[in-house]
C-alpha positions in Angstrom: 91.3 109.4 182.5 94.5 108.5 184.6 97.7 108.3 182.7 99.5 105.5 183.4 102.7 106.1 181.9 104.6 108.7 182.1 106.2 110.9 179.2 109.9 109.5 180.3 108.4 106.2 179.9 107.6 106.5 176.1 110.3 108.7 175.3 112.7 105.2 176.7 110.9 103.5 173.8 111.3 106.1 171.0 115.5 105.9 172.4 115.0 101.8 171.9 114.1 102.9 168.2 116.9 105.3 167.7 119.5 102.8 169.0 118.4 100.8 166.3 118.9 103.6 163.5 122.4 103.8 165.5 122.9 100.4 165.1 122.1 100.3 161.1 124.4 103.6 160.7 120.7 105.7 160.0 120.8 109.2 162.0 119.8 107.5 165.6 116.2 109.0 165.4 113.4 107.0 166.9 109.6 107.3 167.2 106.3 105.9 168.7 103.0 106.6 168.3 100.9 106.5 171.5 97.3 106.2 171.9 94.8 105.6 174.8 98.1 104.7 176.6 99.3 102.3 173.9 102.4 102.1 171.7 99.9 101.5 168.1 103.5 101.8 166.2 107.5 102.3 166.3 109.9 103.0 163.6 113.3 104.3 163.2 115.0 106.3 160.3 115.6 104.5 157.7 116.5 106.3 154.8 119.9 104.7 154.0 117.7 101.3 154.0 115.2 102.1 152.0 116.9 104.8 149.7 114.5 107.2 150.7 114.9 110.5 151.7 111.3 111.0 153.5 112.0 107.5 155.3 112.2 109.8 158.3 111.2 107.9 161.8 108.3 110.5 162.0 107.2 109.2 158.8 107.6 106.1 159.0 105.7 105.5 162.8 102.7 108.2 161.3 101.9 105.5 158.3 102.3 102.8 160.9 99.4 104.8 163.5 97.0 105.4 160.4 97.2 102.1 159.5 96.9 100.7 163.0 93.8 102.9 163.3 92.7 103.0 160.0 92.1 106.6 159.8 94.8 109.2 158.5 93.9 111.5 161.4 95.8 111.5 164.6 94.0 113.7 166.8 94.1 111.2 169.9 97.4 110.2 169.5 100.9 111.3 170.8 103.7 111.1 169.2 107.3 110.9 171.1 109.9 111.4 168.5 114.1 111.5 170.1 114.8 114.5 167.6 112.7 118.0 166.9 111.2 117.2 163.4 112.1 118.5 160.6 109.5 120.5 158.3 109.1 117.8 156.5 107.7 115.8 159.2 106.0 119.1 160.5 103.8 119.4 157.5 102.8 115.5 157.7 101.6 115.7 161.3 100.0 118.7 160.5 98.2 117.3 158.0 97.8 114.1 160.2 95.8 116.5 163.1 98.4 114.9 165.3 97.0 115.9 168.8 100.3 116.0 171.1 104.0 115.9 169.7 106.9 115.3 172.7 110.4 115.6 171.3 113.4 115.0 173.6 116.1 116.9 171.6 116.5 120.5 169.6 117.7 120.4 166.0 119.1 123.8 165.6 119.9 123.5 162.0 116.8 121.4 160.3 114.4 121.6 163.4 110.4 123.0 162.5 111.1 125.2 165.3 112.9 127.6 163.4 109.9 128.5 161.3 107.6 128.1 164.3 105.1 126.0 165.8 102.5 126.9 163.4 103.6 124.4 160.7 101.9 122.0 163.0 97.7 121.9 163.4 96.6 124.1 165.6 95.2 121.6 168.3 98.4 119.9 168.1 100.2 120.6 171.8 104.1 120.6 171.9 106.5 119.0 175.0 109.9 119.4 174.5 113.1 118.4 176.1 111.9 115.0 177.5 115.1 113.1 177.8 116.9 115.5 175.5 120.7 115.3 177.2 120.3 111.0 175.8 118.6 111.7 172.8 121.3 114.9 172.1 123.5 112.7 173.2 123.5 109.8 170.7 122.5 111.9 167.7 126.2 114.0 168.7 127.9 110.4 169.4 126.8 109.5 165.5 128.3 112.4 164.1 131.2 112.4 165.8 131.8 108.8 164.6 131.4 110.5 160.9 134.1 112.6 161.1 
């Protein structure tokens, strides 16, 4: 099957979402789920909003995709997320069979990475650094405007 979009493409959309976070003084992390070459959900952190610590964007756009779907597995889907996940969000697309996860920047400090791919499933393919000097960009903007 020909892709029609590109990764870039999606990855705009998941920067759309974290300029919203930005915008509601969340950590400017944003997310969509993709599938067949369709956005089936979007969601940005919200855990100031909802008083939530797991309101991560991840989170938050994987409910949205198994509810769009109505299955809690995401084998078929992709999701671009702005930000590496954290292990939190690791173990929940793990658990979610998430086919392909695209992240734009690194998260030295709270990144899965650290630990190693193999917190995800082991289908689940990784792209990383899609757009990462924007998405780097706005999360180092944020923090800079907090101190």
């Amino acid at each position: 099957m020909l892709t029609v979009f590109s990764d870039e493409h999606f990855m705009k959309q998941a920067l759309q979402e974290a300029h919203l976070a930005f915008e509601n003084d969340e950590i400017p992390v944003g997310a969509v789920v993709v599938c067949r070459d369709r956005i089936i959900a979007r969601a940005h952190n919200q855990t100031e909003l909802l008083t939530d610590v797991t309101a991560h964007a991840e989170m938050l756009a994987l409910t949205a995709a198994a509810n769009s779907l109505g299955s809690k597995y995401l084998d078929e889907c992709t999701l671009y997320v702005t930000l590496e996940p954290c292990i939190m969000c690791a173990g929940a697309l793990a658990w979610a069979q998430l086919g392909r996860l695209v992240f734009g920047a690194s998260d030295e400090k709270r990144g899965f990475m650290r630990y190693g791919k193999e917190l995800l499933h082991p289908k689940t393919q990784v792209e990383m650094g899609i757009m990462q000097a924007e998405c780097g960009e706005l999360v180092k903007r944020f923090f800079q405007g907090k101190r």
